[in-house]
C-alpha positions, 0 to 999 in steps of 0.5 A: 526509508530504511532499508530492509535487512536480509529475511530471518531464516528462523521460523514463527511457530505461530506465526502461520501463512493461510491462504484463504478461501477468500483469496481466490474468490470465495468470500464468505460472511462476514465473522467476529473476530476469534479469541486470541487469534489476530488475521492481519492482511495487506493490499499487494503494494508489491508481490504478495511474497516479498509483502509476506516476508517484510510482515515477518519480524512484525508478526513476531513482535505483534504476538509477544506484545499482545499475548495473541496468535497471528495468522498472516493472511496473503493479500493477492488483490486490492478489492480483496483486501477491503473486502476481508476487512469490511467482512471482518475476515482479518482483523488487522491490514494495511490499506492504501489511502484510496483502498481505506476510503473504499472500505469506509463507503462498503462499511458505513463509516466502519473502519478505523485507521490507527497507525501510519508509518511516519513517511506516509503523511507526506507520501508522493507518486512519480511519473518515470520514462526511458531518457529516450522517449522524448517525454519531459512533462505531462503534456507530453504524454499526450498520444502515448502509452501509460501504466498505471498501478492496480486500478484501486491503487492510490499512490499508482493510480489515483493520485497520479489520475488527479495530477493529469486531470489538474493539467487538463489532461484526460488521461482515456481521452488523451492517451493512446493506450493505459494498461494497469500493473498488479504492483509497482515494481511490474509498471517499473519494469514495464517502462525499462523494457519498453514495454509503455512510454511512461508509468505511475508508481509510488516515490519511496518504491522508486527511490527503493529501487533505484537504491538497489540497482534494480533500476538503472536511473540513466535509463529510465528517468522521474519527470514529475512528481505529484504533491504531497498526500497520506496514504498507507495505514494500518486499519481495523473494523470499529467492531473490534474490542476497544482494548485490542484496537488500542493495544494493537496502536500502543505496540506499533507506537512503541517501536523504536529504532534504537532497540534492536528488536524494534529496528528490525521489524521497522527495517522490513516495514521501511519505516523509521516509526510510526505515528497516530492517524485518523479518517480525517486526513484522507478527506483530500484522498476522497475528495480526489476519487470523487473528482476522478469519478473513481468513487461510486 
């Protein structure tokens, strides 16, 4: 994945950032959507700040594309996430294989991926320890400490659940202690301080990180990878205009590289394009959760 260029200091004059009443808890009924106004959201993969601050040059492009006022609604909580597009409090928002899979069972089969970005059809999560912790396969983990992601998290829970389970590994039976982040980069810092032995975060944010230097890779090491899985997409209620949803899939196809407004808003998305999807390909993610006896 690319990586993101430095945060544009020009400000959207449309482009307003809501907290909303939902966000802290008060989730209300459940709305159309309003008239040339798009309410776009996203599960927080990572802090909601720097979440918001890559949706920026999106944002941009999104309302010049469809002649429509963006409003970027800060997703603080994965359950919260679903829960605005099920309740169709945002039109528009990035879900996690698990989380699309979650929103589907509380809609009724009511929620439509459209777009992924090219690296989340073949997306993977990975298993980090310190060098010293003696750790060098999963059956080691056996009697120590373990961060998770957020618990609804599919690249940081999930997935990473189902690699244990598939080594006859029962992760609150076998392990001496799980704990949950709120992000990613929170079970990165974890493991590098000592805090866990080990932890489970998504491969492109590791890779990210270590890429950065905000990791020391002779410190803290990958010991496992899970297979290949898809996983992040951006999402819309089936109530939605058929118009809109597919103009909202055009734009994001359109994007490329090589046109400099384009390259900037695939950089802050670390995406190199995107790409068609369908509710189909997450069927394994599904079939996981029911197996983890995550999906109820």
């Amino acid at each position: 994945m690319s990586s993101p260029h430095r945060p544009t200091r020009r400000a959207l004059p449309t482009l307003v950032l809501l907290v909303v009443a939902f966000l802290v808890g008060v989730v209300g009924e459940p709305r159309a959507q309003t008239p040339g106004l798009l309410r776009v959201s996203a599960i927080p993969g990572e802090s909601p700040t720097e979440v918001a601050r890559r949706f920026v040059p999106l944002g941009r492009y999104l309302e010049k594309e469809l002649e429509m006022k963006v409003e970027w609604v800060p997703g603080t909580d994965y359950d919260l996430v679903v829960d605005a597009i099920v309740n169709r409090q945002v039109d528009l928002a990035v879900l996690g294989g698990f989380a699309l899979v979650r929103a589907n069972q509380r809609s009724g089969g009511k929620i439509i991926p459209l777009v992924q970005r090219e690296g989340d059809s073949n997306y993977r999560s990975v298993f980090i320890t310190r060098v010293d912790s003696g750790i060098r396969r999963l059956e080691d983990l056996k009697g120590r400490t373990l961060s998770f992601g957020p618990a609804t998290s599919t690249s940081g829970h999930l997935m990473p659940r189902a690699a244990l389970l598939a080594a006859r590994i029962d992760p609150d039976a076998s392990l001496k202690h799980i704990v949950f982040s709120s992000a990613h980069d929170g079970t990165v810092a974890a493991v590098a301080s000592g805090k866990v032995d080990a932890g489970a975060v998504n491969f492109y944010l590791w890779e990210r990180l270590v890429a950065e230097k905000k990791v020391d890779s002779s410190v803290v090491k990958v010991f496992f990878t899970t297979p290949p899985y898809y996983d992040a997409n951006w999402s819309v209620h089936a109530d939605m205009p058929v118009a809109t949803r597919e103009a909202i899939k055009a734009a994001f196809l359109k994007l490329n590289a090589a046109i400099p407004e384009h390259r900037e808003v695939l950089d802050h998305q670390r995406a190199t394009k995107y790409v068609p999807t369908r509710i189909e390909n997450y069927n394994g993610i599904k079939a996981a959760a029911e197996s983890a006896g995550l999906l109820k």
